[in-house]
C-alpha positions as CSV (number, residue, x, y, z in Angstrom):
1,X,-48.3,15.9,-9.7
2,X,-45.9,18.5,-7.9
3,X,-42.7,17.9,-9.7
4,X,-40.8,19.0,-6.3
5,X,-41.6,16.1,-4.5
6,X,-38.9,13.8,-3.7
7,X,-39.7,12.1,-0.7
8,X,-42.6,9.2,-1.2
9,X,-43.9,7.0,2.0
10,X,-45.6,4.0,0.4
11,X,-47.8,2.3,2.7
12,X,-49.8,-0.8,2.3
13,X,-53.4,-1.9,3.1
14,X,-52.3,-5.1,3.7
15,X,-50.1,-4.2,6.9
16,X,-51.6,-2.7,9.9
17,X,-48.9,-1.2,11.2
18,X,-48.3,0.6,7.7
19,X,-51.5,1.6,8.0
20,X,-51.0,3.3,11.6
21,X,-47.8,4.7,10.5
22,X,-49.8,6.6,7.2
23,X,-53.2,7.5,9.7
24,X,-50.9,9.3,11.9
25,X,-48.8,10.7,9.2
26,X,-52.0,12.4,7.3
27,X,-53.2,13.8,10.8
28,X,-49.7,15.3,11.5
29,X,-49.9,17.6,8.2
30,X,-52.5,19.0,5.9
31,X,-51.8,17.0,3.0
32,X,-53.2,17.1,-0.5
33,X,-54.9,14.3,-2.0
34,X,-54.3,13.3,-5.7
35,X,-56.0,11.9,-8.2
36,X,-54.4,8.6,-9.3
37,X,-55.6,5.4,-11.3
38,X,-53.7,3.1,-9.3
39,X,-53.0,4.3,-5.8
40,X,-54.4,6.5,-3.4
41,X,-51.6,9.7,-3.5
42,X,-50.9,12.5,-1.4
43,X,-48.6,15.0,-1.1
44,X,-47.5,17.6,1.2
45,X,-44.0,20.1,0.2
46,X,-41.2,17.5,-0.3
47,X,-43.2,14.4,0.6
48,X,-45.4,12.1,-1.4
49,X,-47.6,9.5,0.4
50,X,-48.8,6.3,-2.1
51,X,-50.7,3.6,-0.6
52,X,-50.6,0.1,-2.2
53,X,-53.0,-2.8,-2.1
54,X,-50.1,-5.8,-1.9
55,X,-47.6,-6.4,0.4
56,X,-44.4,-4.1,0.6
57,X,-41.7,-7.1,0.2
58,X,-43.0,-7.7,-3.3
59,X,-42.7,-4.5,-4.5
60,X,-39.5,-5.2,-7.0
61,X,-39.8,-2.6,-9.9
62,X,-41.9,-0.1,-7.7
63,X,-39.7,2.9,-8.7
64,X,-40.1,2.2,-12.6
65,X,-44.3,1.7,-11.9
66,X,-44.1,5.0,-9.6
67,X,-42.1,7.2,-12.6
68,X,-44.2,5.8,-15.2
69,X,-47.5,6.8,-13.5
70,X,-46.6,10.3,-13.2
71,X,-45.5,9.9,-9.5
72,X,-41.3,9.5,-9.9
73,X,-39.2,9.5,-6.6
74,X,-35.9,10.4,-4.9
75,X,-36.3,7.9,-2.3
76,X,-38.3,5.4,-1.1
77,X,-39.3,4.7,2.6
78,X,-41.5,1.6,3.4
79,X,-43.5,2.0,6.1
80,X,-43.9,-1.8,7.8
81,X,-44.5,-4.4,10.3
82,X,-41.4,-5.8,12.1
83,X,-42.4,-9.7,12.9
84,X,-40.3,-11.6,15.0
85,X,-41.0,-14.7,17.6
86,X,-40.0,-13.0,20.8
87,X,-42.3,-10.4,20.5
88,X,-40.3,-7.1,21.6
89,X,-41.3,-3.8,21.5
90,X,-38.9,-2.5,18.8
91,X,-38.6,0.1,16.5
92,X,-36.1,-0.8,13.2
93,X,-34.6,0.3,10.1
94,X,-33.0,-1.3,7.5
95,X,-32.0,-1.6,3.3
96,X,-33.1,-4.6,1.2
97,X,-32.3,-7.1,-0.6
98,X,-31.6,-11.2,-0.7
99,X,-27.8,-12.3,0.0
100,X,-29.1,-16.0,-0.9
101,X,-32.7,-17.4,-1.3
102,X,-35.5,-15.4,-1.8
103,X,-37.7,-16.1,0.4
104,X,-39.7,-13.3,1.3
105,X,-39.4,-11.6,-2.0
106,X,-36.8,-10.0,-4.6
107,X,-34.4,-12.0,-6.1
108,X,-31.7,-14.3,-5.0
109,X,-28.1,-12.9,-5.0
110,X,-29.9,-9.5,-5.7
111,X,-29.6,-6.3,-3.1
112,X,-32.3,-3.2,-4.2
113,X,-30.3,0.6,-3.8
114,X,-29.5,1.5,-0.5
115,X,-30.1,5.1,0.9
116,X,-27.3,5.0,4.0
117,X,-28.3,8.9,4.5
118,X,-31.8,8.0,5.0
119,X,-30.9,5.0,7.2
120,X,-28.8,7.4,9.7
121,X,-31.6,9.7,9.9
122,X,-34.6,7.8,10.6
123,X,-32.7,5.8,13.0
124,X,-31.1,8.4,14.7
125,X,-34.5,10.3,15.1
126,X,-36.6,7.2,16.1
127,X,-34.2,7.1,19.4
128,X,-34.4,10.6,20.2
129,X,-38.3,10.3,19.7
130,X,-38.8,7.1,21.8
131,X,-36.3,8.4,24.5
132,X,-39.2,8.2,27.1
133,X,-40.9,4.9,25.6
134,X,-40.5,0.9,26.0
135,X,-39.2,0.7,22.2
136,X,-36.1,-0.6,21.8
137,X,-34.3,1.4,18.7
138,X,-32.1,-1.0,16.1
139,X,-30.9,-1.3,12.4
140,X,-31.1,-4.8,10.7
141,X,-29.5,-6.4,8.3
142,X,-30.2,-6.8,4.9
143,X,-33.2,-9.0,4.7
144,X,-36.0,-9.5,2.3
145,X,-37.7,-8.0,-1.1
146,X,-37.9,-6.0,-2.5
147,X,-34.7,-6.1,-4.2
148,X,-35.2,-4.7,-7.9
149,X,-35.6,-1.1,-6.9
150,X,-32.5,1.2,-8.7
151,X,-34.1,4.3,-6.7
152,X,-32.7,4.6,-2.9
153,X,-35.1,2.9,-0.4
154,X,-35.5,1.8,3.0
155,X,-37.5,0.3,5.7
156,X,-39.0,1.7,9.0
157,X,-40.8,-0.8,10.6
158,X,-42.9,-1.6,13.8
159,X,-42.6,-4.6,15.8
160,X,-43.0,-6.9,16.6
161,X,-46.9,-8.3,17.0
162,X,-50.6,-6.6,16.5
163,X,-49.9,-5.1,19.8
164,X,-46.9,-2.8,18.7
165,X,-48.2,-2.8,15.5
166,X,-51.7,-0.9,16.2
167,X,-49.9,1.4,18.7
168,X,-50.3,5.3,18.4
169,X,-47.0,5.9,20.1
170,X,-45.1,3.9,18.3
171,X,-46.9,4.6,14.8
172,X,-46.3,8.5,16.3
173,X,-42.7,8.2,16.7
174,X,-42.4,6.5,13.4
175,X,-44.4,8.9,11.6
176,X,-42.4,11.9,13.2
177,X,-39.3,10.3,12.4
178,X,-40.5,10.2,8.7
179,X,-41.2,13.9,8.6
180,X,-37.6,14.9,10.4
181,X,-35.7,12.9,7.4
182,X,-32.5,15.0,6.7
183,X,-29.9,14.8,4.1
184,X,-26.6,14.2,5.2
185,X,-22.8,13.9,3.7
186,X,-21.7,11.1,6.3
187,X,-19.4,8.6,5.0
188,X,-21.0,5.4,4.1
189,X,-19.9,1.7,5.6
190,X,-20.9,-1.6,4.2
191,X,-21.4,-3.7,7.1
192,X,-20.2,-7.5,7.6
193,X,-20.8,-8.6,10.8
194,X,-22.7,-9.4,13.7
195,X,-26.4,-10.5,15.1
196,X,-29.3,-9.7,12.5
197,X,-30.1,-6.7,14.5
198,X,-26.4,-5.4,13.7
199,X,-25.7,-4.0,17.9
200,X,-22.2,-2.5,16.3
201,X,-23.5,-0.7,13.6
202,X,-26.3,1.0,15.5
203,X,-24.1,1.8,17.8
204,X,-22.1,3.9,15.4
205,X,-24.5,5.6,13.9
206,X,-25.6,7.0,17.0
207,X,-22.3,7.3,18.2
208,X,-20.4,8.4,15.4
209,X,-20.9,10.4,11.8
210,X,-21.1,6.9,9.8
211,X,-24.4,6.1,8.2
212,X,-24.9,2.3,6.4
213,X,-26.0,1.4,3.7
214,X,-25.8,-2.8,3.4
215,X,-25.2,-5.0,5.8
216,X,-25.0,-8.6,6.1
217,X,-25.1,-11.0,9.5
218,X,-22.3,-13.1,10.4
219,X,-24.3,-16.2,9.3
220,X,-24.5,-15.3,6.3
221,X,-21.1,-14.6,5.2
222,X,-20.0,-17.8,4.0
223,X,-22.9,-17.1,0.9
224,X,-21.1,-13.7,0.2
225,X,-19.2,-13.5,-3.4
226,X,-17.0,-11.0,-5.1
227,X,-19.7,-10.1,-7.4
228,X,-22.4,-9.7,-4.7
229,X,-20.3,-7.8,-2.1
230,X,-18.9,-5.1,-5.1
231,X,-22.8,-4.7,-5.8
232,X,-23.3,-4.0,-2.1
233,X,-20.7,-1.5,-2.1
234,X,-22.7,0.3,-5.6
235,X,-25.8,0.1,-4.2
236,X,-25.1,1.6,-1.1
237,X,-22.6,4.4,-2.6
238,X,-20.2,3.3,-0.4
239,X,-17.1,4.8,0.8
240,X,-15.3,1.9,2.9
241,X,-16.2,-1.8,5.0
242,X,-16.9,-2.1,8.2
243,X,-16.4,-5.4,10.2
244,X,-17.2,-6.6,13.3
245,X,-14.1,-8.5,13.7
246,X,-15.0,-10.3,17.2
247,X,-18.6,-11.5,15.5
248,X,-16.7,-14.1,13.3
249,X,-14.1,-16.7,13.1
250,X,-10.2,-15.7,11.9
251,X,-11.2,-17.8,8.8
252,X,-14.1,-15.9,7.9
253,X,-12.4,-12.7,8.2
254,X,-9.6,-13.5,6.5
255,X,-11.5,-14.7,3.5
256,X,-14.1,-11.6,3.7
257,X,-11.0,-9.3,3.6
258,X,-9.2,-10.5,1.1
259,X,-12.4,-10.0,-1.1
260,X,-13.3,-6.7,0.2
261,X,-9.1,-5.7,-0.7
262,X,-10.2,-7.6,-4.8
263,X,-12.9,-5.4,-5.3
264,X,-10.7,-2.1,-4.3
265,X,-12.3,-0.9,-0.9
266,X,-10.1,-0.2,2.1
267,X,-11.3,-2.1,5.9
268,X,-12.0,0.6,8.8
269,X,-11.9,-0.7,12.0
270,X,-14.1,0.7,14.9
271,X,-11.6,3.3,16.2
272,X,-10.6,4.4,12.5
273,X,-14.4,5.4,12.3
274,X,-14.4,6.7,15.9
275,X,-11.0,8.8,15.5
276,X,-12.2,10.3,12.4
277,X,-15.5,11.4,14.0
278,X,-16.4,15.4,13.0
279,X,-14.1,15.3,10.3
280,X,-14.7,14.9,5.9
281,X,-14.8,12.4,4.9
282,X,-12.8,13.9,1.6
283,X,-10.1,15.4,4.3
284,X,-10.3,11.6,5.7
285,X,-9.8,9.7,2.5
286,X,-7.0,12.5,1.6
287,X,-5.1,12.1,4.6
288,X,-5.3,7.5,4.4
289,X,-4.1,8.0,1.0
290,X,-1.3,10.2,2.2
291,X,-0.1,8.1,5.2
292,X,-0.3,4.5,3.0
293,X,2.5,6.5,0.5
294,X,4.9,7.7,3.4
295,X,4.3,5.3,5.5
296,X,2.5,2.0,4.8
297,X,2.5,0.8,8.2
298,X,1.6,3.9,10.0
299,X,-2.0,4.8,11.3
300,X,-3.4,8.6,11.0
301,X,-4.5,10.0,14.4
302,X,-6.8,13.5,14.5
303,X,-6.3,15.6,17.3
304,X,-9.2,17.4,18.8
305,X,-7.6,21.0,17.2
306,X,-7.4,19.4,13.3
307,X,-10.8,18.5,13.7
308,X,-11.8,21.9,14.6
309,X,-10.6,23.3,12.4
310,X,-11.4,20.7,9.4
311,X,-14.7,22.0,10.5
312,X,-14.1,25.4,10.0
313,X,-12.6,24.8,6.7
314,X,-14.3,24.5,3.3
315,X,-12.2,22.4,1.4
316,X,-9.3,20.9,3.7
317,X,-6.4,19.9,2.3
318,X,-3.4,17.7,3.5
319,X,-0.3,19.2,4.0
320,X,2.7,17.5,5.3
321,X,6.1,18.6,6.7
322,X,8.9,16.0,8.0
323,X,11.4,16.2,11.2
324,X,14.4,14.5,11.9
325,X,13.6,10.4,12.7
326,X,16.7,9.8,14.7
327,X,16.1,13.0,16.7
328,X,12.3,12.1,17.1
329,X,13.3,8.4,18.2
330,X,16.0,9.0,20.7
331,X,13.2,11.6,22.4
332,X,11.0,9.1,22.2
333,X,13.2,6.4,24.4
334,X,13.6,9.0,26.8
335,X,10.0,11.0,27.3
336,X,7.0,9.9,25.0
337,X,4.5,11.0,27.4
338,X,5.6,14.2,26.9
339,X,5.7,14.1,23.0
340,X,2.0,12.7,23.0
341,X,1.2,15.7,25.3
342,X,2.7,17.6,22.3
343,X,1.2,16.4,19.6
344,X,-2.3,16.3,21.1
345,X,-2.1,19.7,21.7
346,X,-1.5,20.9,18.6
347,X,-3.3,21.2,15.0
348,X,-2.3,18.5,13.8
349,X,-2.5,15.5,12.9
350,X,0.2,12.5,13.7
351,X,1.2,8.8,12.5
352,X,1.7,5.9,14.8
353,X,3.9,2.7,13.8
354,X,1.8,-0.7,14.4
355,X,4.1,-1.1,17.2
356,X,2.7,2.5,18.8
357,X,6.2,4.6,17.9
358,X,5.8,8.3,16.3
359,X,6.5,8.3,12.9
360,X,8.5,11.6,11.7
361,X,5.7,12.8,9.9
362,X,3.5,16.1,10.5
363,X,-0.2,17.0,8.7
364,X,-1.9,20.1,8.9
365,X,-4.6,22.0,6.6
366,X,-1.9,24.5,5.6
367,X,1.8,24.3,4.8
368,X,2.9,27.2,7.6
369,X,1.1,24.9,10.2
370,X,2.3,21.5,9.5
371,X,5.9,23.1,9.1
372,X,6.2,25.2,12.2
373,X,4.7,22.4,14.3
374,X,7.6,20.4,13.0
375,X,9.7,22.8,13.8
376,X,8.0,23.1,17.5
377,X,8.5,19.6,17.8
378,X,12.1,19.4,17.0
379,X,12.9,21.9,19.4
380,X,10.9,20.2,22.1
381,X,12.6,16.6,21.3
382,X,16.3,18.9,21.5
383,X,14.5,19.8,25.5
384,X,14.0,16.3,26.5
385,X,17.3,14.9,25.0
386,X,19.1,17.7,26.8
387,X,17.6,16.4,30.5
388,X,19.6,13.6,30.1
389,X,22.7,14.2,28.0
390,X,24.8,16.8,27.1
391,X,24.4,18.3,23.1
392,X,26.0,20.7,21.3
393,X,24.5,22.1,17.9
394,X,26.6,23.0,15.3
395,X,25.2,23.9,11.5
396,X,22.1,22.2,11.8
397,X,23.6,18.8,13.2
398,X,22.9,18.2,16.8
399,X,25.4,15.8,18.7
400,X,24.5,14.2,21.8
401,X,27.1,13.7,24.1
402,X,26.3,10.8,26.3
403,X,29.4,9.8,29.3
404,X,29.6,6.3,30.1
405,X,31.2,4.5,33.0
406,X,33.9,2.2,31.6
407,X,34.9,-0.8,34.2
408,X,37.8,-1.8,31.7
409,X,39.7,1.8,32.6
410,X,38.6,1.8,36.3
411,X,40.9,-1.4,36.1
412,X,43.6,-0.1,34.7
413,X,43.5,2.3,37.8
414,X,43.5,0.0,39.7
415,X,40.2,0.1,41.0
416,X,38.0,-3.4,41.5
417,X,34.5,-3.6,42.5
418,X,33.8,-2.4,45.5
419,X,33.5,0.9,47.5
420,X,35.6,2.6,45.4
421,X,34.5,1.1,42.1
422,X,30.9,2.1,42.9
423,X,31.3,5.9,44.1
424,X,33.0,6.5,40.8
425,X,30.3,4.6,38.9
426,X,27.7,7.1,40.4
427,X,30.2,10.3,39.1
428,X,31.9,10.8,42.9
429,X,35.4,10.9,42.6
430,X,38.0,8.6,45.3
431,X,41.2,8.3,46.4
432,X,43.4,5.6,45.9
433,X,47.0,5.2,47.4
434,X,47.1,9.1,47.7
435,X,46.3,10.0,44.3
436,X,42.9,11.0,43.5
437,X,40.4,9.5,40.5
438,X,38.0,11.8,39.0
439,X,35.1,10.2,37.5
440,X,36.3,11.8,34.5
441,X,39.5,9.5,34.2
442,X,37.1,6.2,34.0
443,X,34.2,7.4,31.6
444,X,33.9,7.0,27.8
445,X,32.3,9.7,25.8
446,X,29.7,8.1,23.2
447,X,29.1,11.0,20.5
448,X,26.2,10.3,18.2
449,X,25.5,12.8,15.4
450,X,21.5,14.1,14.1
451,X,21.3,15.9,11.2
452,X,18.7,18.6,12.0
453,X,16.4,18.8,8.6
454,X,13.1,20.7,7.7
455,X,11.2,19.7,4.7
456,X,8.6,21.5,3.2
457,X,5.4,21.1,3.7
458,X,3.5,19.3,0.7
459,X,0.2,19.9,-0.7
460,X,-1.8,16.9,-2.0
């Protein structure tokens, strides 16, 4: 035994796609064959090899047997058949584990540990590999044994009939697949939602950072529990929930999240995952905490520059800086084009309202940036408000001056609608019986007052 050797491929003689998978696997790489009571072992750097006599859905325990025999693991990958009636050429991955019965081994109400990391990998390198081949690439749900397995695991399977099944290429890609695993730090989703082949998900994980750990159907839900969707969030080390919110009725999702909320996870929706693309997940969970305590009903948005440079950055940090709300609202009326422009250009990132308005608040990875992009925006909200009315600035409180036409004073002129009444509406003045009206003499002045403040930027 190589005590380096985290990796271990069990295979079964029992499944003939598993066996294609290992064949190919042991011509790909000079492996080393060891001795073992039990199981026939090999083992090549990271990677262990075991092949089993019984089938792989009834392998609850298999990490305890595996340990005890000299042989422990890290993970777990099954390598196995896909069956399914229609007969598709498919390639699929997927954690295990029984949401109700246990039909097809495990134990009822009893979900085995998840490896999300290893989920997003093989996935992600089974579509790059079969980018010239008729195999369709697809998570699954949550579906059969084994389930009593405390060391990560997951399934890679071929499907779906002896055709697939005996196929080099596809036993090829899968193989290769096997040998590309990576590690990754890529926040982790539960899943609720969906067809059993999980379309959104997948899509995510090849579109997005997101790996998966559980995930359970939309026909299933109505089984799901408090206890067993807290143990889907421990098994799979997860940081958040996803749901596919157009997959199920209002009813269901109502219930789901109100459980989900219980058991102490936050909900993402598609473009929270999306937006947050490229970025920590530690800067991420920083920067949700941040906006739920200033404001509750606001929703974080990244620009492209804060993601650059959370990139760059080894531990990012939120920092936070405050501008004027008034000032930032009455801009907003007037150009929010033009404030969008702004804050998408900067290194920042920005809070929107539910109903889409800015909220006053600022984050950045360091208090000098947060701050003096509050300061940049101040000044450009002082530009747009001075396009339309008059200000003047005196000790830090800005006063917009805004002249409105007053009908009750054009009357007292002596001026009724008409001719007259309109020019000096539009700011011409007019004559009337000789003496002249300047538009000045029928307009109200309507003074508001902004306090002008800078906070400091605050480090959480």
């Amino acid at each position: 035994m190589k005590s380096e050797v985290k990796v271990t491929v069990v295979c079964s003689t029992q499944d003939r796609a598993s066996q294609n998978i290992k064949n190919i696997l042991l011509a790909l790489r000079k492996w080393e064959q060891v001795s073992s009571e039990f199981y026939s072992v090999f083992e090549f750097k990271n990677y262990r090899l075991v092949e089993i006599k019984d089938p792989l859905i009834y392998q609850d325990g298999l990490d305890r047997i595996l340990k005890e025999a000299g042989f422990p693991a890290n993970l777990l990958i099954f390598a196995s058949k896909h069956r399914s009636k229609d007969a598709r050429a498919i390639l699929t991955v997927h954690s295990t584990g029984n949401i109700n019965e246990a039909k097809f081994g495990g134990s009822q109400k009893h979900l085995a540990a998840s490896s999300p990391q290893a989920v997003r990998s093989l996935l992600r390198s089974l579509k790059l590999l079969s980018e010239n081949e008729e195999y369709e690439v697809t998570l699954e749900c949550t579906h059969h044994g084994p389930s009593d397995l405390d060391v990560p695991s997951v399934f890679i399977e071929i499907g779906s009939n002896e055709e697939q099944w005996l196929d080099e290429v596809a036993g090829r890609i899968v193989a290769e697949a096997i040998l590309l695993f990576k590690e990754s730090d890529s926040p982790v989703a539960v899943g609720f939602g969906g067809t059993h082949y999980a379309p959104r998900q997948t899509a995510l994980i090849f579109e997005t950072d997101v790996a998966f750990g559980h995930i359970f159907p939309s026909h299933a839900l109505d089984f799901l529990d408090e206890e067993l969707i807290h143990q889907a969030f421990k098994r799979s080390k997860a940081d958040f929930a996803y749901i596919d919110r157009k997959s199920m009725k209002a009813q269901q999702r109502e219930r789901l999240s109100a459980m989900i909320e219980r058991t102490g996870y936050e909900i993402l929706k598609e473009s929270d995952i999306r937006d947050m693309d490229g970025v920590p997940w530690q800067f991420c969970r920083q920067l949700r905490q941040k906006v739920k305590e200033v404001c509750p009903t606001g929703r974080a948005r990244m620009t492209n520059g804060i993601k650059c440079e959370c990139q760059n950055c080894i531990c990012p940090k939120v920092k936070i800086a405050r501008l004027s709300p008034s000032l930032l609202s009455e801009a907003e009326k007037l150009d929010r084009e033009r404030l969008r422009k702004f804050l998408s250009d900067h290194n920042i990132a920005y809070i929107e309202y539910e109903d889409g308005r800015f909220a006053h608040v600022l984050i950045g990875l360091d208090s000098n940036c947060a701050r003096l992009a509050a300061e940049e925006l101040t000044n450009e909200c002082i530009d747009i408000i001075k396009k339309k009315y008059e200000v003047n600035m005196n000790k830090g409180i800005l006063q917009i001056i805004e002249k409105k036409f007053s009908p009750k004073r054009a009357r007292s002129l002596g001026i009724t609608e008409g001719p007259l009444y309109g020019r000096l509406a539009r700011g011409e003045s007019v004559v009337l019986d000789g003496k002249t009206i300047n538009p000045e003499m029928v307009y109200e002045l309507n003074i508001k007052a902004i306090k002008l403040n800078y906070d400091k930027a605050i480090e959480e």
